[in-house]
C-alpha positions in Angstrom: 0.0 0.0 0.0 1.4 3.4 -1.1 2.3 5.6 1.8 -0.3 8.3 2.2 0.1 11.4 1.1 0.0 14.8 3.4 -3.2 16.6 3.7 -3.7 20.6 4.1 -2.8 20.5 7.4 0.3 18.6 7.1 -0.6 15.8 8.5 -0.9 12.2 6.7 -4.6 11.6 5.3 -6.1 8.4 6.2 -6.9 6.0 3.4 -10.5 5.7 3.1 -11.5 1.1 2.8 -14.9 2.1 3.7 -15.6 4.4 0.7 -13.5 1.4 -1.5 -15.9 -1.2 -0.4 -18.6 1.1 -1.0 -17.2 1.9 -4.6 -16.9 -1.9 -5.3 -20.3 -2.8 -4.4 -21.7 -0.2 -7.1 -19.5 -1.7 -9.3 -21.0 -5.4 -8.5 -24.9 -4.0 -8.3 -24.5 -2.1 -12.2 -22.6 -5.3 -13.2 -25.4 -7.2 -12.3 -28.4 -4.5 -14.1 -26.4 -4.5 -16.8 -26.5 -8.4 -17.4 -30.0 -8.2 -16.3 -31.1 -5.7 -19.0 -28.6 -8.2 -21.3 -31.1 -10.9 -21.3 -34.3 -8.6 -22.6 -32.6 -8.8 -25.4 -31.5 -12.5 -25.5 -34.3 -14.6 -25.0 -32.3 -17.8 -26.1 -30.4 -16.8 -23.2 -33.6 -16.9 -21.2 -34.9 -20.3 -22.9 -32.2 -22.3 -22.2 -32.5 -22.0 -18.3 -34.0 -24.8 -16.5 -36.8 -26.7 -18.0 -39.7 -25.8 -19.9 -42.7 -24.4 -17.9 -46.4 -25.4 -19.1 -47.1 -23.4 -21.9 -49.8 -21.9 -20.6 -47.8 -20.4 -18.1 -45.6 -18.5 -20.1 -48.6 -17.5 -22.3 -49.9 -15.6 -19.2 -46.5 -14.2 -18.5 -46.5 -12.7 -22.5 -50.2 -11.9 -22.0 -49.3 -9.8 -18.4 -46.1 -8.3 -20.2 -48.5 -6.9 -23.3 -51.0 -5.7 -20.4 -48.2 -3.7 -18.8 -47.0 -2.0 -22.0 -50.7 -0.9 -22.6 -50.4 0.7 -19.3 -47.5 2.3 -20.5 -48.8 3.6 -23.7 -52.1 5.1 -22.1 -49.7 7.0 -19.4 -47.3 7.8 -22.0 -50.5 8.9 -24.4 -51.8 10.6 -21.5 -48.9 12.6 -20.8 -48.6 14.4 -24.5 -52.7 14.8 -24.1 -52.4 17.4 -21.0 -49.7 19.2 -23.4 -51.5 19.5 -26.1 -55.2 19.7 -25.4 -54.9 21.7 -22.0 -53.5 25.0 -23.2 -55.9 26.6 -20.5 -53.4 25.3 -17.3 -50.8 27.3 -16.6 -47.6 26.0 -18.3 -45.4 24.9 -15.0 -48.6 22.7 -14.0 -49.3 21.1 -17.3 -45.6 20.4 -17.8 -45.5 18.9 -15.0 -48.6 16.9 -15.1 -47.5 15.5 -18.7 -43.5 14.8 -17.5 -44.7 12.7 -14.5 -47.2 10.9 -17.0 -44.8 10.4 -19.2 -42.0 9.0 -17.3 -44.4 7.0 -15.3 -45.0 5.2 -18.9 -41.5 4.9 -19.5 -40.9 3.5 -16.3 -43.6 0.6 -16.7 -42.5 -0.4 -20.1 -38.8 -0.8 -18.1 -40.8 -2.7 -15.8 -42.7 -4.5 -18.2 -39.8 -6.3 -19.7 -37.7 -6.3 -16.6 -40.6 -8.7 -15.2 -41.2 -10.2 -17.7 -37.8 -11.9 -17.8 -37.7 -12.3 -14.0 -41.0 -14.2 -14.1 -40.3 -16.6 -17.0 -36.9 -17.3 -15.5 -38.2 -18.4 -12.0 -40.4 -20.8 -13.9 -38.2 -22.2 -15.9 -35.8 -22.5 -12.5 -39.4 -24.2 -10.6 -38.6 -20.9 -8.4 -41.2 -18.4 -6.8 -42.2 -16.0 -9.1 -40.9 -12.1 -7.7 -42.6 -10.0 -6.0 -42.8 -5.9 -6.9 -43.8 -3.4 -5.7 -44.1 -1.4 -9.0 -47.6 -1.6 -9.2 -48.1 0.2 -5.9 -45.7 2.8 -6.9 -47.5 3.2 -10.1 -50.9 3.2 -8.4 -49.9 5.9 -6.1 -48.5 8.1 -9.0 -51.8 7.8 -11.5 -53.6 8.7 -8.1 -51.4 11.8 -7.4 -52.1 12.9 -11.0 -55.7 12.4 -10.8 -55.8 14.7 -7.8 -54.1 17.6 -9.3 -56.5 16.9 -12.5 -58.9 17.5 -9.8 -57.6 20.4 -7.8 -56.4 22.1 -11.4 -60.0 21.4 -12.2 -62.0 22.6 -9.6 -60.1 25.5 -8.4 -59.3 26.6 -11.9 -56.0 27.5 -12.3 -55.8 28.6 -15.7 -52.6 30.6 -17.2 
């Protein structure tokens, strides 16, 4: 280890392990997404795991995967509908009303495929299928925009 060099104050700074460590396991975690987000686009990859579920299992799994990207779509379609057809809000409100749509969308087609994969992979392992708590997350931001539709509504804060 290389001796350590003298601070402002002259004296010796002490090397910093815990801030190493800490550096090495974000290196292991984006390792690990990054192999992750590899398989949505291998699904050989994704195939060749374990055995074969029923058919019918992985049908639903498809089926739930195309029902989360309509989600996303209607958020996303959502989002560019308060920019265009809401010119009465005031800009910083309808901006912000169509960003959080919008990026809620974008999240749940992330989600979508990330799940997807998970879920097929655990059945193909004879593993529990994961858990999430996405849809809670996305529940609670549709129901924060649907309040300020509301309050933006009834109160009538027009630009």
């Amino acid at each position: 280890m290389a001796p350590a060099s003298p601070g402002l104050t002259g004296r010796p700074r002490r090397a910093r392990p815990q801030a190493a460590r800490y550096c090495g396991a974000v290196i292991k975690h984006v390792r690990a997404a990054a192999g992750a987000v590899a398989l949505w686009f291998a699904p050989a990859r994704v195939r060749a795991e374990g055995t074969t579920p029923d058919y019918r299992f992985s049908l639903a799994n498809e089926r739930t995967f195309l029902a989360w990207l309509r989600t996303a779509l209607a958020l996303v379609g959502g989002g560019f509908a308060v920019d265009q057809f809401l010119r009465d809000l005031r800009r910083p409100v309808r901006v912000t009303l169509a960003v959080v749509l919008v990026v809620g969308g974008a999240m749940c087609a992330v989600r979508a495929v990330n799940h997807w994969v998970r879920s097929e992979r655990a059945m193909r392992r004879g593993e529990d299928l994961p858990v999430s708590r996405f849809p809670a997350l996305l529940a609670v931001l549709v129901a924060l925009v649907a309040v300020a539709m509301l309050l933006t509504a009834v109160l009538g804060w027009a630009g």
